[in-house]
Residue frames as qw, qx, qy, qz and C-alpha x, y, z in Angstrom:
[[0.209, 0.040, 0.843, 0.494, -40.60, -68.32, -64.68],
 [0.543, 0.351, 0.125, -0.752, -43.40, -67.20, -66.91],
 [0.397, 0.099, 0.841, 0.354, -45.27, -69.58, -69.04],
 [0.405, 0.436, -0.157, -0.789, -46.63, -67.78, -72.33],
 [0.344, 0.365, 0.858, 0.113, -49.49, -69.66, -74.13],
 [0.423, 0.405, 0.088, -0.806, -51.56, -68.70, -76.94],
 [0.399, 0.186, 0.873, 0.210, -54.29, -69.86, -78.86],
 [0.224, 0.266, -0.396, -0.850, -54.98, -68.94, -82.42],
 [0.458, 0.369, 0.801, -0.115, -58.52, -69.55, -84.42],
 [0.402, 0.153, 0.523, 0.736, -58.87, -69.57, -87.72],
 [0.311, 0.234, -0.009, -0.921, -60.79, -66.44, -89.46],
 [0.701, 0.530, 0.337, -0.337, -63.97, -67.68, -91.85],
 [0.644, 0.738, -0.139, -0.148, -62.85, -69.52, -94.34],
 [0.299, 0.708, -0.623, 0.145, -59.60, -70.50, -93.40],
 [0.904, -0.303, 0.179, -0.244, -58.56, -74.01, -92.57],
 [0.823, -0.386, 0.408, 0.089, -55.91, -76.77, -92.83],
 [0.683, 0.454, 0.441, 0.364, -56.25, -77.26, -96.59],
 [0.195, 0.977, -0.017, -0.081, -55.20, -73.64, -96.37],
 [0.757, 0.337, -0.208, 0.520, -51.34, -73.54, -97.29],
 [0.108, 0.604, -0.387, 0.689, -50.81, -70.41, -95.42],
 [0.722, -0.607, 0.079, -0.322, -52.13, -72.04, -92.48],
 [0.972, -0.079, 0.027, 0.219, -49.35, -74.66, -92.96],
 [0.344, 0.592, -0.333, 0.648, -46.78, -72.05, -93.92],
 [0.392, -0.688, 0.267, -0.550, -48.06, -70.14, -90.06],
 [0.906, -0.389, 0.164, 0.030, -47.53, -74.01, -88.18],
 [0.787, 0.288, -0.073, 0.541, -44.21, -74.90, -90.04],
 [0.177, 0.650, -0.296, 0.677, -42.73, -71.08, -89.11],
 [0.201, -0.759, 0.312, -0.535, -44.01, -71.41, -85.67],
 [0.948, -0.253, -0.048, 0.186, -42.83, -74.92, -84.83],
 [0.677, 0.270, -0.180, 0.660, -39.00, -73.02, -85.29],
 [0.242, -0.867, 0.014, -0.435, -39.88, -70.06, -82.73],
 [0.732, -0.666, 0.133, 0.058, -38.52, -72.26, -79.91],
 [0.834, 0.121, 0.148, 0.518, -35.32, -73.14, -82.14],
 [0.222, 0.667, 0.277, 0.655, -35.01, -69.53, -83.50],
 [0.063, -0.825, 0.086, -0.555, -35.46, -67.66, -80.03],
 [0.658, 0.247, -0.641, 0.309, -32.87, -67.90, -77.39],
 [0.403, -0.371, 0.299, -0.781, -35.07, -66.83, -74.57],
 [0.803, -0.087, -0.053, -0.587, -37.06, -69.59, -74.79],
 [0.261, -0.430, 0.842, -0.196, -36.15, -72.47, -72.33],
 [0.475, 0.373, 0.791, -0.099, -39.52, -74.76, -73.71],
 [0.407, 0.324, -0.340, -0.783, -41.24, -74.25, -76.84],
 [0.241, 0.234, 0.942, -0.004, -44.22, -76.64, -77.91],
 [0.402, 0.244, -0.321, -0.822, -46.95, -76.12, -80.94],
 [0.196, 0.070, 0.977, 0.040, -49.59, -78.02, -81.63],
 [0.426, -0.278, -0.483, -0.713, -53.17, -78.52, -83.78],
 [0.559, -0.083, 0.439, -0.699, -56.38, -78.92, -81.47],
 [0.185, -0.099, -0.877, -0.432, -57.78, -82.20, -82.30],
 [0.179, 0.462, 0.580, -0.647, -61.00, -80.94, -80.02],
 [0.057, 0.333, 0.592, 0.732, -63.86, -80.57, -82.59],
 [0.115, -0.731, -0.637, 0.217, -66.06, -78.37, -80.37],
 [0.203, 0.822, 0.418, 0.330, -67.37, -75.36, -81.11],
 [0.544, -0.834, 0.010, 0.090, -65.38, -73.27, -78.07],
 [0.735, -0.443, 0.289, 0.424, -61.90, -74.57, -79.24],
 [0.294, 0.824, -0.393, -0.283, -59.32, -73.14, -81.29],
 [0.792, 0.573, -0.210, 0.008, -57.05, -74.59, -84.06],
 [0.654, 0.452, -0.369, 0.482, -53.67, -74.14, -82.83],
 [0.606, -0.783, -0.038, -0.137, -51.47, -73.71, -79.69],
 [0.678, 0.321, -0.422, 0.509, -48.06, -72.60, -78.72],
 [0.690, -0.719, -0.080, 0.010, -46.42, -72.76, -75.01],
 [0.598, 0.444, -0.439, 0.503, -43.07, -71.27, -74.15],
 [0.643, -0.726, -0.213, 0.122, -41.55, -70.88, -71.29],
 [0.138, 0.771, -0.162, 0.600, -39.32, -67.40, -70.19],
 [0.488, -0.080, -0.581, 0.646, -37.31, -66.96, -67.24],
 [0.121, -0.507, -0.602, 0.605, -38.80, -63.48, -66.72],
 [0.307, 0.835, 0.299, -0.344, -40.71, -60.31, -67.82],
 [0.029, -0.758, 0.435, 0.485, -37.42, -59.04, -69.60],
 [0.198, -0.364, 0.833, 0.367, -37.09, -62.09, -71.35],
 [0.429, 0.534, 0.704, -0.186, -40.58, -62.41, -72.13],
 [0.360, 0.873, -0.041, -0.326, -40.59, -58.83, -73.98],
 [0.249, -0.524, 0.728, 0.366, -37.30, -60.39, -75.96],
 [0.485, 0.384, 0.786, -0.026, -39.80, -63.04, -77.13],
 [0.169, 0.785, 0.395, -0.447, -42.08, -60.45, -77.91],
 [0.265, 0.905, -0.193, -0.270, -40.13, -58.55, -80.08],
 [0.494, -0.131, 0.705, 0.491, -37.39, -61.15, -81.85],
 [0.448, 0.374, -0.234, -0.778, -37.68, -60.35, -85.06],
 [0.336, -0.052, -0.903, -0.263, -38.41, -64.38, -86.23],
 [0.071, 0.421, 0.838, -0.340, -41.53, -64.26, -83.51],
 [0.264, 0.557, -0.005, -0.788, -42.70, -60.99, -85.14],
 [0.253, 0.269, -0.744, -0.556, -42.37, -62.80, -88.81],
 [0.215, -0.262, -0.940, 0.029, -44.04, -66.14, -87.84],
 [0.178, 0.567, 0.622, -0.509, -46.97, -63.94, -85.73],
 [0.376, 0.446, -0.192, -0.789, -47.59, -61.93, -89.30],
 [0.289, -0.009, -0.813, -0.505, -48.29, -65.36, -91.07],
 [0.005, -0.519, -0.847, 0.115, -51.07, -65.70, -88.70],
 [0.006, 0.353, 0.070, -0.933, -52.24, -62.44, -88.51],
 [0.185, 0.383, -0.521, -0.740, -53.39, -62.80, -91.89],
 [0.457, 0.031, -0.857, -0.236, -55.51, -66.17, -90.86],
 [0.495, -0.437, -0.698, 0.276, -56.20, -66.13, -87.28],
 [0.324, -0.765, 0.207, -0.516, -57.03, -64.15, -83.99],
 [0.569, 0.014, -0.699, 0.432, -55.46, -65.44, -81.15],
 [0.548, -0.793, -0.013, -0.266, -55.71, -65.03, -76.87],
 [0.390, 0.494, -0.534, 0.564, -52.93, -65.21, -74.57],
 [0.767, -0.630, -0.094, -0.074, -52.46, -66.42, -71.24],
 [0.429, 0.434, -0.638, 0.469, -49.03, -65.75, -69.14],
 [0.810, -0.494, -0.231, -0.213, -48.58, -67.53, -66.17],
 [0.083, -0.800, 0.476, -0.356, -46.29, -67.37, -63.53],
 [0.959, -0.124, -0.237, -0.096, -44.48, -70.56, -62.48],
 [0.677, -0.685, 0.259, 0.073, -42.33, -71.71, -59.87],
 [0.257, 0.720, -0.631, -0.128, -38.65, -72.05, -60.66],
 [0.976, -0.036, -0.083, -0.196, -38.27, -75.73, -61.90],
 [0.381, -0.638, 0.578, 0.337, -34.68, -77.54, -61.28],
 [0.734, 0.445, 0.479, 0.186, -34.98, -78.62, -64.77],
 [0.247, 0.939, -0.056, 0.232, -34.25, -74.72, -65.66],
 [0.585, -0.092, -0.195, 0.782, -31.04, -72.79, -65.15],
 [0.123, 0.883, 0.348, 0.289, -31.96, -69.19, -63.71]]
């Protein structure tokens, strides 16, 4: 199991009151609905007001590498990662986790 996290921070200038920021949370709260790879899916705002933390944070979880790059390339994760593009930078963290019995693999 792979767990794929990433966290986006706004560019300069760009915040909550921004609409496209709300357009970029609204599209990627439906990533986990929208891609059928994804066994978890969770989004969320940072309520951390330090200087270190990003804005935003989504966590799926992928049986494996093959189904990660599926992710990767859906064309609704591609759509929803151009409305940030345009607002944010982001980092990425995949992690490798043990096969839960919650999952089918």
């Amino acid at each position: 199991m792979i767990r794929h996290i990433v966290l986006f921070k706004f560019k300069p200038g760009c915040s909550w009151d921004d609409q496209r920021a709300v357009a970029a949370e609204l599209s990627s709260q439906q990533v986990g609905a929208r891609v059928p790879e994804l066994l978890e899916w969770r989004t969320g705002r940072n309520v951390s007001t330090r200087d270190v933390a990003y804005d935003f944070v989504a966590m799926g979880l992928v049986r494996d590498d093959a189904d990660l790059q599926r992710y990767l390339f859906h064309d609704f994760h591609q759509f929803s990662a151009g409305l940030w593009r345009e607002i944010a930078t982001w980092v990425i963290a995949d992690l490798e986790e043990p096969v839960s019995s919650d999952h089918d693999v």
